[in-house]
Biopython code that builds the backbone (N, CA, C, O; Angstrom):
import numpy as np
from Bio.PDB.StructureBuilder import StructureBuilder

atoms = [
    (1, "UNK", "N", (-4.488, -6.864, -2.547)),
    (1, "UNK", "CA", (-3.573, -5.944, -1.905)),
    (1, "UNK", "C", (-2.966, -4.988, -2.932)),
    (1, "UNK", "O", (-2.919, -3.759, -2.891)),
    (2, "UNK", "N", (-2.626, -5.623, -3.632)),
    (2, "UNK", "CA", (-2.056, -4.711, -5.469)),
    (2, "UNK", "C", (-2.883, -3.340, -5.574)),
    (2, "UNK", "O", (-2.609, -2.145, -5.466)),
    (3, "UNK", "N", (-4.020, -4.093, -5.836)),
    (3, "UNK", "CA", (-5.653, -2.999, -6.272)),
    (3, "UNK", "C", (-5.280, -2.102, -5.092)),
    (3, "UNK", "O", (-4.373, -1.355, -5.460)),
    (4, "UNK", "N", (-5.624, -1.878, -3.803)),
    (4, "UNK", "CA", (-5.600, -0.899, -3.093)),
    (4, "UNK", "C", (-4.437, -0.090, -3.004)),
    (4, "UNK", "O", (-4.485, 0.901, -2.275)),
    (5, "UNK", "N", (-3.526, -0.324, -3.555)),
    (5, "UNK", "CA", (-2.363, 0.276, -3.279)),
    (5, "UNK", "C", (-2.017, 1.178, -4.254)),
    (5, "UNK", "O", (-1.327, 2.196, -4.204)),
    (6, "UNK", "N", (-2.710, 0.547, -5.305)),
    (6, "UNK", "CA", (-2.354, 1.108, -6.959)),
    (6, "UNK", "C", (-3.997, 2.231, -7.146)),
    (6, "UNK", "O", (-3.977, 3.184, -7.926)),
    (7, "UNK", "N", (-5.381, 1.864, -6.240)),
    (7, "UNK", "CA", (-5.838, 3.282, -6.257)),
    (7, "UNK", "C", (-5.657, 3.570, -5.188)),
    (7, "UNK", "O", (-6.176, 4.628, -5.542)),
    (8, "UNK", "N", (-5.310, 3.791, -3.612)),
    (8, "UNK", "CA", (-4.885, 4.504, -2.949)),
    (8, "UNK", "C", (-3.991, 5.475, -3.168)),
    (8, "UNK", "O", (-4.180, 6.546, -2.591)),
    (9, "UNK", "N", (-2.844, 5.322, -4.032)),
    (9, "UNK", "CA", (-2.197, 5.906, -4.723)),
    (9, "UNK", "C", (-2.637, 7.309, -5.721)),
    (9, "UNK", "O", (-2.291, 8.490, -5.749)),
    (10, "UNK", "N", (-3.750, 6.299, -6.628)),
    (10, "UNK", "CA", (-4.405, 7.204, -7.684)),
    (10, "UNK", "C", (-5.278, 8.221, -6.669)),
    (10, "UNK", "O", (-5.345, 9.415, -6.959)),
    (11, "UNK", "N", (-5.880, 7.750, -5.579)),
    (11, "UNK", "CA", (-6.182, 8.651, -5.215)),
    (11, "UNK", "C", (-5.683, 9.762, -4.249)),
    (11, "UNK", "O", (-6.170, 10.893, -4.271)),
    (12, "UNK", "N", (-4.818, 9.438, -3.509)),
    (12, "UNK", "CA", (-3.858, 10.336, -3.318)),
    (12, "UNK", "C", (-3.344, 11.611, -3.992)),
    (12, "UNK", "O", (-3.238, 12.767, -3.583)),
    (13, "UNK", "N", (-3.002, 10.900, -5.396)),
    (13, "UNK", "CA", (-2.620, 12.333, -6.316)),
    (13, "UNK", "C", (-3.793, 13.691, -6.551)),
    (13, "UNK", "O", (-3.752, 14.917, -6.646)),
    (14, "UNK", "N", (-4.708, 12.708, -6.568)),
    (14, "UNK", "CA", (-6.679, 13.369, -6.832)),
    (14, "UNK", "C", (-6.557, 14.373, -5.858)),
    (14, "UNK", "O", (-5.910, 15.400, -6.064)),
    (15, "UNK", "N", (-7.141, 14.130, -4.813)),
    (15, "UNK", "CA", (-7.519, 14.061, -3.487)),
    (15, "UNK", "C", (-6.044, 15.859, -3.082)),
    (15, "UNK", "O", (-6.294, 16.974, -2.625)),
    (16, "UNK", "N", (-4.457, 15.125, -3.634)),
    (16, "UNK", "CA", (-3.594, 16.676, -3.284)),
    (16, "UNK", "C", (-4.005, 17.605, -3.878)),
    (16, "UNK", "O", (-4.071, 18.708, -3.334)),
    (17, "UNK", "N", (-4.517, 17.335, -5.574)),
    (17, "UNK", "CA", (-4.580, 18.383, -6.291)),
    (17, "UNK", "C", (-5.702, 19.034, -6.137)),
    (17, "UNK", "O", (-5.704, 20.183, -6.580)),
    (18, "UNK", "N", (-7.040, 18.492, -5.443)),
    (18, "UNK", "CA", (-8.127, 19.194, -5.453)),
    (18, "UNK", "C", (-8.200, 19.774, -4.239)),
    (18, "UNK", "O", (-8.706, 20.893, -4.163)),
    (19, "UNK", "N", (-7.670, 19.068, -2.980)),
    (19, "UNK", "CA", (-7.200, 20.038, -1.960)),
    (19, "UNK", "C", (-6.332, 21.369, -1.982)),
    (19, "UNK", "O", (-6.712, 22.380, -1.392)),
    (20, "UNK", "N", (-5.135, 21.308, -2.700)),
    (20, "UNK", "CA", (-4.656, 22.663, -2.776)),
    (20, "UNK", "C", (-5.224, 23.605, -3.733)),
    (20, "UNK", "O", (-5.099, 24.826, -3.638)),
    (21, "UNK", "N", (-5.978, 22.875, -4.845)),
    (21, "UNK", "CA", (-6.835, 23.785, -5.304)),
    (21, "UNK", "C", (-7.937, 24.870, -4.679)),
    (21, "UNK", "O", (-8.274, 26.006, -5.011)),
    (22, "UNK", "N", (-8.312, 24.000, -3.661)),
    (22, "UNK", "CA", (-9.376, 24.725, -2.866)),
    (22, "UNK", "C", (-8.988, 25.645, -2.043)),
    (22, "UNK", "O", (-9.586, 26.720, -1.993)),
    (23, "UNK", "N", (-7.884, 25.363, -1.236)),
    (23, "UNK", "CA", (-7.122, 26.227, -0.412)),
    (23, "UNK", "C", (-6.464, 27.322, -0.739)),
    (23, "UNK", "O", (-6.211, 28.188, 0.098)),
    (24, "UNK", "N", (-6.114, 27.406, -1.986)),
    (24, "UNK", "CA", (-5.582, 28.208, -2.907)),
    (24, "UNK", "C", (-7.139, 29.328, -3.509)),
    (24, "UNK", "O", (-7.076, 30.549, -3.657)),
    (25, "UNK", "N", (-8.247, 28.562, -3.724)),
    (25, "UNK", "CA", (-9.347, 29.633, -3.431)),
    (25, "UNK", "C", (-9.772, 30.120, -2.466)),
    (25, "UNK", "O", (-10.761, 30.801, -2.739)),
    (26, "UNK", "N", (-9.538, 30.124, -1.491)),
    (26, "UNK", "CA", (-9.757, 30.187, 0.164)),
    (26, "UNK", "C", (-8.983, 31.290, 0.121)),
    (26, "UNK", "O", (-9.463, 32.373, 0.456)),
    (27, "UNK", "N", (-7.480, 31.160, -0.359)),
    (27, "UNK", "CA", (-6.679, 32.832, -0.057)),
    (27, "UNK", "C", (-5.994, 32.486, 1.124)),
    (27, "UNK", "O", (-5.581, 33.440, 1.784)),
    (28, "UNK", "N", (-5.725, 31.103, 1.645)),
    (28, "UNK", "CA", (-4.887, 30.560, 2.811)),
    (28, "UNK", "C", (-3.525, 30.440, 2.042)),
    (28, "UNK", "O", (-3.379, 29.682, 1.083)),
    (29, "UNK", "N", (-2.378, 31.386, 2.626)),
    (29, "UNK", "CA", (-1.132, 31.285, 1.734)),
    (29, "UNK", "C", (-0.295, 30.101, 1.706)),
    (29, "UNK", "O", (-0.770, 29.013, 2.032)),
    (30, "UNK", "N", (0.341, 30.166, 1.516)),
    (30, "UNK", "CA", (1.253, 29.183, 0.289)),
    (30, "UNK", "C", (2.486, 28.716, 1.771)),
    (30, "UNK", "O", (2.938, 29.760, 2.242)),
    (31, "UNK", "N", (3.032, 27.465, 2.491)),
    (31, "UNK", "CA", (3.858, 27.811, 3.562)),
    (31, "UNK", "C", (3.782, 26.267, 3.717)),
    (31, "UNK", "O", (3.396, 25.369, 2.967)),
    (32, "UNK", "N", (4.330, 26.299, 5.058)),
    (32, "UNK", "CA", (4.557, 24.712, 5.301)),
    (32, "UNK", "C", (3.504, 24.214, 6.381)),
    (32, "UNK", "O", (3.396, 23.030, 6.704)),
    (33, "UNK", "N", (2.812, 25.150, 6.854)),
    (33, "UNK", "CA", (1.349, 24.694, 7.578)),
    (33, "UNK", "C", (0.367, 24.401, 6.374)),
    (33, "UNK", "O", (0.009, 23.243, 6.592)),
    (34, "UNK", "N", (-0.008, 24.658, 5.684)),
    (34, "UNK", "CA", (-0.813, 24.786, 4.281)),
    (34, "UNK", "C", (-0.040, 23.077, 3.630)),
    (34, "UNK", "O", (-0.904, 22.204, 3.549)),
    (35, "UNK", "N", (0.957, 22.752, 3.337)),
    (35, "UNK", "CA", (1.625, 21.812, 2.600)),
    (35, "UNK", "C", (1.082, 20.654, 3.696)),
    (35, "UNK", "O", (0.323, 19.707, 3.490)),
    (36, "UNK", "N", (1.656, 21.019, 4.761)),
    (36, "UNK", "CA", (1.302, 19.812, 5.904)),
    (36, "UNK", "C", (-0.035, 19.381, 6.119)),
    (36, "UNK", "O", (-0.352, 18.264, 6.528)),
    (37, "UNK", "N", (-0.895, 20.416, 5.795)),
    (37, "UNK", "CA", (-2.630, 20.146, 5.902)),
    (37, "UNK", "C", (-2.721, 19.289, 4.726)),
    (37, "UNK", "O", (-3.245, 18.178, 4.809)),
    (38, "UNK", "N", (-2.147, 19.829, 3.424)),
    (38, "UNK", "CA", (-2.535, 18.948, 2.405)),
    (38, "UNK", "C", (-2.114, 17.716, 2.248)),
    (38, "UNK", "O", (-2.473, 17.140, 1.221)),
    (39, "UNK", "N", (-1.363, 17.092, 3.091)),
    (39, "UNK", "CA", (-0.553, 16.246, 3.391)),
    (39, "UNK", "C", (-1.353, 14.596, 3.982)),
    (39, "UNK", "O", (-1.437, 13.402, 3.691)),
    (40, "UNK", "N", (-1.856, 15.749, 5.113)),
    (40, "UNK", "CA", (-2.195, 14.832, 5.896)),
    (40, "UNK", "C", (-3.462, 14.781, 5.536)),
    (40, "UNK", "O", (-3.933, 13.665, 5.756)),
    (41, "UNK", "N", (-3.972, 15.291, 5.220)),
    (41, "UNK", "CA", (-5.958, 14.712, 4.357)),
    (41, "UNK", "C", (-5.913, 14.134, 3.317)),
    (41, "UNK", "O", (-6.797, 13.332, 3.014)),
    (42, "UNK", "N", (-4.821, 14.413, 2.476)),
    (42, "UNK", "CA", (-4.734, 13.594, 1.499)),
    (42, "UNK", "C", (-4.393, 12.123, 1.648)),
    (42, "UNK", "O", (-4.898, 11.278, 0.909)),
    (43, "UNK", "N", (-3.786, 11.913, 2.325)),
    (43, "UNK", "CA", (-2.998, 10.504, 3.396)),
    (43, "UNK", "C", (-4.266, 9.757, 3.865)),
    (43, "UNK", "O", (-4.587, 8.608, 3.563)),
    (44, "UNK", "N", (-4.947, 10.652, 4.685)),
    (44, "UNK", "CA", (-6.440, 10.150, 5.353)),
    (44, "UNK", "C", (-7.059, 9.716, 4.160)),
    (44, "UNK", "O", (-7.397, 8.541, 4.300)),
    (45, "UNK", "N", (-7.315, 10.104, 3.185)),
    (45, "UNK", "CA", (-8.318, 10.097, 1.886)),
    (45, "UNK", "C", (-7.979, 8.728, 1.381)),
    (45, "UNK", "O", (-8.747, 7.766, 1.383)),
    (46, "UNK", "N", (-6.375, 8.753, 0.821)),
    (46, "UNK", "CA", (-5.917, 7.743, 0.640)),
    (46, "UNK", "C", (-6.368, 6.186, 1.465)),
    (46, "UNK", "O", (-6.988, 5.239, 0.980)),
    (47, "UNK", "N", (-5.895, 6.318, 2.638)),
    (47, "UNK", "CA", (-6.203, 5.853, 3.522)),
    (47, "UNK", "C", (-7.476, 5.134, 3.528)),
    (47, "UNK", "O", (-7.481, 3.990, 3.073)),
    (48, "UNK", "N", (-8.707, 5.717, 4.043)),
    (48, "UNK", "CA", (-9.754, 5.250, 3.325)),
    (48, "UNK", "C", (-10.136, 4.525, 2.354)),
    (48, "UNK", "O", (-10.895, 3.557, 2.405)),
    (49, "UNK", "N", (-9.444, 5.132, 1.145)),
    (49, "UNK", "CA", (-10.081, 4.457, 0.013)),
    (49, "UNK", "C", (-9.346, 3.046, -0.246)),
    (49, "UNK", "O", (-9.928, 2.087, -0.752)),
    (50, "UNK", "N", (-7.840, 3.032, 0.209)),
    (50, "UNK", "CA", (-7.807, 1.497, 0.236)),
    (50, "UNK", "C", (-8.420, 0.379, 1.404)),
    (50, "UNK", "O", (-8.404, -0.850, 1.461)),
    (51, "UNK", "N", (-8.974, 1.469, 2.312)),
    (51, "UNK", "CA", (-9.616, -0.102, 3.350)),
    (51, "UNK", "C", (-10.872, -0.306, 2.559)),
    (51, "UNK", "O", (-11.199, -1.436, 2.195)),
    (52, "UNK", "N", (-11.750, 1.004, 2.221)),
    (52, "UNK", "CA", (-12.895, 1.116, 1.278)),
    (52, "UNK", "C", (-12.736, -0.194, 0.137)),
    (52, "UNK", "O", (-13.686, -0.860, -0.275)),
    (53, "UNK", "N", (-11.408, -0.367, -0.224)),
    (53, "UNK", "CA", (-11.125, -1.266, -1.403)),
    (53, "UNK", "C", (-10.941, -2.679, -0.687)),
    (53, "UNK", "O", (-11.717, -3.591, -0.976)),
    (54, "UNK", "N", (-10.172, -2.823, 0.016)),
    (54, "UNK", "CA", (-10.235, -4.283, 0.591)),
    (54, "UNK", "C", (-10.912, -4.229, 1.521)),
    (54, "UNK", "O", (-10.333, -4.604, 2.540)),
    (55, "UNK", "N", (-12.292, -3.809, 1.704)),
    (55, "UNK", "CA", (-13.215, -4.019, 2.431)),
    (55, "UNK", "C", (-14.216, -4.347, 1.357)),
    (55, "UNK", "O", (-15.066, -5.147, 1.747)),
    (56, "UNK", "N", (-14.410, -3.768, -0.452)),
    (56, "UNK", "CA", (-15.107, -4.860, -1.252)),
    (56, "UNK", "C", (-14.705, -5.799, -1.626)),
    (56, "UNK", "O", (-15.405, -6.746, -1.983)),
    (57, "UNK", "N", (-13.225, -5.764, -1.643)),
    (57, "UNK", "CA", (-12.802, -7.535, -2.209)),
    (57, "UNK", "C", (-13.026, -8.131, -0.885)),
    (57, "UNK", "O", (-13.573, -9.216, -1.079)),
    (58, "UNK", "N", (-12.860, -7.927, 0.350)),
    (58, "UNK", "CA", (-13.247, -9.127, 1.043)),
    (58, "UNK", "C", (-11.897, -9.717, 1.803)),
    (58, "UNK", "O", (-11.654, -10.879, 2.126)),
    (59, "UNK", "N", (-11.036, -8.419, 1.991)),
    (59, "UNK", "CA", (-9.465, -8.972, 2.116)),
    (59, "UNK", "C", (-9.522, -8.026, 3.942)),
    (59, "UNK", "O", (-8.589, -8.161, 4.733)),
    (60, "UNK", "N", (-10.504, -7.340, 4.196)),
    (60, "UNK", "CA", (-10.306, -6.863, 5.508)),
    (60, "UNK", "C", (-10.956, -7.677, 6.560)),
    (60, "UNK", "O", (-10.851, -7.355, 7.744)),
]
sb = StructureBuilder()
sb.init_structure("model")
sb.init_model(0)
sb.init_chain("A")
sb.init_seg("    ")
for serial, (resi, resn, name, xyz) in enumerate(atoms, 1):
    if name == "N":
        sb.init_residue(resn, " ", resi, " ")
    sb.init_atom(name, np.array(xyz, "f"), 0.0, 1.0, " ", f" {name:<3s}", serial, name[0])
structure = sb.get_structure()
């Protein structure tokens, strides 16, 4: 439970910065629809990668 939480986390941070990176090449401005998108995919991403994680240890 530790492990997923501690990279769900790590990936979380990943996952914001390469999203607003992209969006920010896109030329989609800067606002609180834009923050909220990055928000919530990043969350999803997160998300994932800890069931992804306790689905190899064997804890789901």
């Amino acid at each position: 439970m530790l492990l997923s939480i501690v990279i769900s986390t790590i990936v979380y941070f990943v996952a914001s910065f390469f999203i607003k990176r992209q969006f920010v090449e896109m030329g989609l401005p800067a606002g609180m629809t834009r923050g909220l998108m990055v928000f919530c995919l990043s969350v999803a991403i997160a998300y994932a990668a800890a069931a992804a994680v306790d689905w190899v240890t064997g804890r789901f």
